[in-house]
N, C-alpha and C positions, 0 to 999 in steps of 0.2 A: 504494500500500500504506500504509495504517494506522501510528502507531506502536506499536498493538494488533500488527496481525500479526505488523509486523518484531519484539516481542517473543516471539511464539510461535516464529517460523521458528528467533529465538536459541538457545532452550530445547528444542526439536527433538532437537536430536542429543545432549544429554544426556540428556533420558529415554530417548530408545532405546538409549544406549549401556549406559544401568541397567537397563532393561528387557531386552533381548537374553539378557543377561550372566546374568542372573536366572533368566530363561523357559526359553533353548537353542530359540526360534521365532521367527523374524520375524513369523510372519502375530499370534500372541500377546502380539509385544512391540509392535507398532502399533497392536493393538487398544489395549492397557494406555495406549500414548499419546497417543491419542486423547482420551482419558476425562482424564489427567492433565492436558493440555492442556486441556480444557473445560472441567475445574474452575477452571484459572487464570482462564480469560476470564470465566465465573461468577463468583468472588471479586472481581475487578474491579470487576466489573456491579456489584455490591453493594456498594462503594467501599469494601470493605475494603483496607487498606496491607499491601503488601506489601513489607518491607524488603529480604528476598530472594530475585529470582523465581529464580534457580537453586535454591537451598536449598528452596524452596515444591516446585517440581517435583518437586526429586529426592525431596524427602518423601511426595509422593502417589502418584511413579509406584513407589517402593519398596513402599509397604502396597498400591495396586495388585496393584501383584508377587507380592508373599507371599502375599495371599488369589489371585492365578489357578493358583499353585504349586500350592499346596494340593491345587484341584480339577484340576491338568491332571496332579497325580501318580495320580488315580487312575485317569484314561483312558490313561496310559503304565502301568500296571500290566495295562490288555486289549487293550494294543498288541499288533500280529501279530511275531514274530521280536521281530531286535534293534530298540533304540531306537535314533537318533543324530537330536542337532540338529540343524537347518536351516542347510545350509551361506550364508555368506557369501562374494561372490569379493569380495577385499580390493585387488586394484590396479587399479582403478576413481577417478578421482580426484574422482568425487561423492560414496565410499562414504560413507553416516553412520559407519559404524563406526570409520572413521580420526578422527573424533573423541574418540576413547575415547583415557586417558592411557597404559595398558600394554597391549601386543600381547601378550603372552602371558594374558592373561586371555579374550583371545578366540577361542584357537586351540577346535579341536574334542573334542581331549585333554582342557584342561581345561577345558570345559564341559560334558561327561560325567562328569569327576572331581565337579564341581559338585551335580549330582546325587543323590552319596550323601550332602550333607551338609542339615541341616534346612534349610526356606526361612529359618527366624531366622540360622541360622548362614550361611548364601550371604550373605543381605545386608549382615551385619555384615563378613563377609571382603572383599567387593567395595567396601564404602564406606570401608573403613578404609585398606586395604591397595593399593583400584586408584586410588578415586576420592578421597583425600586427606580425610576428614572426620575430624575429632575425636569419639573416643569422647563427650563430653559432648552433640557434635550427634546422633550414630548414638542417644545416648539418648529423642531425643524422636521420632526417625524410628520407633522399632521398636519404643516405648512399655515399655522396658526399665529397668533401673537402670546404674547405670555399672560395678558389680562384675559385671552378670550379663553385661554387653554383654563385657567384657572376657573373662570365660568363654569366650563364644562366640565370641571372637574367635581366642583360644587355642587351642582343642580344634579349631577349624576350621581354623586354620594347621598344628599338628599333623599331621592326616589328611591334607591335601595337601599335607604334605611328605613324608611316608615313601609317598606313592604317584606322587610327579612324578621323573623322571630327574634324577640328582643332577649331571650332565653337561652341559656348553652346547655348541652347534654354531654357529659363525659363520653370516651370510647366506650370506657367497660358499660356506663350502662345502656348506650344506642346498642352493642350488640345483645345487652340482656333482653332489652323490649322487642329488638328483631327476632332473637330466638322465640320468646313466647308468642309473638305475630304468627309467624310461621307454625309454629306446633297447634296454634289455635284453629290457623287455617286448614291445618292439615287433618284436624276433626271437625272440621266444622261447628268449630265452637262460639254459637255467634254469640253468646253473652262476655267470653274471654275475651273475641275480637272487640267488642263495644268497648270494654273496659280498659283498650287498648289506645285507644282513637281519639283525637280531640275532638270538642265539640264540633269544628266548622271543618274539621278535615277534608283533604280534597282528591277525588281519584279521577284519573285522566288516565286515557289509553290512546296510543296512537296505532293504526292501522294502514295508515296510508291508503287507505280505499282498498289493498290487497288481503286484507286479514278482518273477520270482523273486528269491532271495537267500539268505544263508546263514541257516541257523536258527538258529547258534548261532555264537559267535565261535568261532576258528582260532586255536591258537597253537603256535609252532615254525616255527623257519627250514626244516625240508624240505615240511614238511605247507603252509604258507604260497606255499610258492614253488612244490611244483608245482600247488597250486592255481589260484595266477594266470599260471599257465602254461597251464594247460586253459581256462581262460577264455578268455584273450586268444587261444588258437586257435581256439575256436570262434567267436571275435569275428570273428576274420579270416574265416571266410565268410560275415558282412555288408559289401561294398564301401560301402555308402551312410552307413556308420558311419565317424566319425573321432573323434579325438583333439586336442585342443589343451591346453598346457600353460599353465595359471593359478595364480595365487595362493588359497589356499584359508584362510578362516579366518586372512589372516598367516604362514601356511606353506604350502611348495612343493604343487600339486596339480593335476588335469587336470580339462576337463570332456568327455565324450564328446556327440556332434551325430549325427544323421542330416546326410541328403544337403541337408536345407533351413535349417538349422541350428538345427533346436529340439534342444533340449535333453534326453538320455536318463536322465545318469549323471553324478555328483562325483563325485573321489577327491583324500584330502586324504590324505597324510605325515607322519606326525609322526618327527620325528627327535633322535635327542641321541646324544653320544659316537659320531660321524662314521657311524654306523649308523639305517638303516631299523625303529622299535621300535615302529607302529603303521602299519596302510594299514585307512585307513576308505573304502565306499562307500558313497556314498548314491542310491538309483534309484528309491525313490517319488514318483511325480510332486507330489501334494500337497507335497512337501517344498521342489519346486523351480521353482514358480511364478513365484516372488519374484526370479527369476534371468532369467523370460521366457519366450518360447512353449516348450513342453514336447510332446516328439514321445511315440508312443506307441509302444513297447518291446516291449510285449506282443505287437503287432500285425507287425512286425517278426520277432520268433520264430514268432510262426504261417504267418505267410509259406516263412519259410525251410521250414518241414516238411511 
């Protein structure tokens, strides 16, 4: 290996980590770094200096970023159902995304939260706030001023704070409450699950029009829980379907397998103040490629009926 490549390989896990954070897609934030990474080797080529190759990346894969935002918001605008990003399973110990400084930037929570705010104000909150750059740098990334970056830095800290749970949860006990989630689900225990769940909890499933799924998000502890109580009983008469409990996004989560183990379904948790205050699935296969062979679901329900 080159000490070309071994500089790209370094710089890797920084643009995805910006890019990811940015997009809410794997397959979108690889492309983006692709392209960032090619510009580097290009600039190179042409002996331009580079004082520094983090700084360089993260500046290209950020304006990357914000121009694929752009246009990927308006094919998420004739998305089928709900939207939700491309989950990552995070206890993987090659994950790129354990390169990133803050876990909580990459839960699924706030990358949805992410969403509502401009692509100028995402990049500004994410370089400021996760990835440690000085406003006067974030000025030449996002081709701003230093008052107006600071604006958006503001108004976008703001917004997701009166929408993020004011509450923390330790690890040990997110995984305690995920363990009895799951074992409650896995008998159908709908008074366990209740007692599980915040009052306003929220479940959302995305299908991408190729997988059923809910059309609309679900909120309230009864309406929630006997929901994925009728689920997970109808589930139950597929034997060739299972369950396994993984890290989702940094937070507690399952992925569901056929009998060969591809891949059907995520579900990630989001949790604060010792309560269950979001259950996201994810079941469109394009979503979950990125994760491995991917069974077909569809074919599966046809089966059964």
């Amino acid at each position: 290996m080159t000490s070309r490549d071994e500089l790209l390989d370094e710089l890797r896990p920084t643009a995805f980590a910006i890019a990811y954070r940015m997009l809410g897609s794997v397959s979108e934030a690889e492309d983006v770094v692709q392209e960032a990474l090619l510009r580097v080797h290009h600039s190179l080529d042409a002996g331009e200096e580079i004082a520094s190759p983090r700084a360089f990346v993260a500046t290209v894969t950020t304006r990357l970023a914000i121009n694929e935002l752009r246009s990927a918001r308006a094919r998420r605008e004739r998305y089928v159902g709900e939207w939700l990003p491309e989950p990552i399973i995070t206890d993987a110990r090659d994950d790129p995304a354990r390169h990133a400084e803050t876990a909580d930037s990459l839960s699924l929570a706030m990358l949805v939260l992410l969403e509502s705010l401009s692509p100028e104000q995402r990049a500004v909150l994410l370089l400021h706030d996760v990835f440690g750059y000085g406003y006067p740098e974030i000025t030449d990334i996002v081709g701003k001023s230093e008052d107006n970056v600071r604006q958006l830095a503001t108004r976008a800290r703001q917004h997701v704070k009166t929408r993020r749970p004011r509450f923390t949860t330790t690890r040990e006990q997110q995984d305690e409450l995920a363990r009895k989630f799951f074992a409650a689900a896995e008998h159908g225990d709908l008074a366990g699950l209740e007692a599980l769940l915040a009052h306003d909890v929220e479940l959302t499933g995305d299908g991408g029009g190729k997988v059923p799924a809910l059309a609309r998000s679900l909120r309230g502890r009864s309406r929630v829980a006997h929901t994925l109580t009728n689920w997970l009983r109808a589930l139950a008469r597929f034997p060739q379907v299972s369950m396994r409990p993984v890290e989702v996004n940094g937070d507690p989560g399952a992925v569901y397998v056929d009998d060969q183990e591809r891949l059907l379904g995520v579900w990630a948790l989001e949790i604060a103040d010792g309560e269950i205050v979001g259950i996201r699935s994810i079941v469109n296969p394009d979503k979950l490629g990125h994760l491995g062979p991917v069974g077909d679901a569809v074919a599966i329900l046809r089966a059964a009926r």
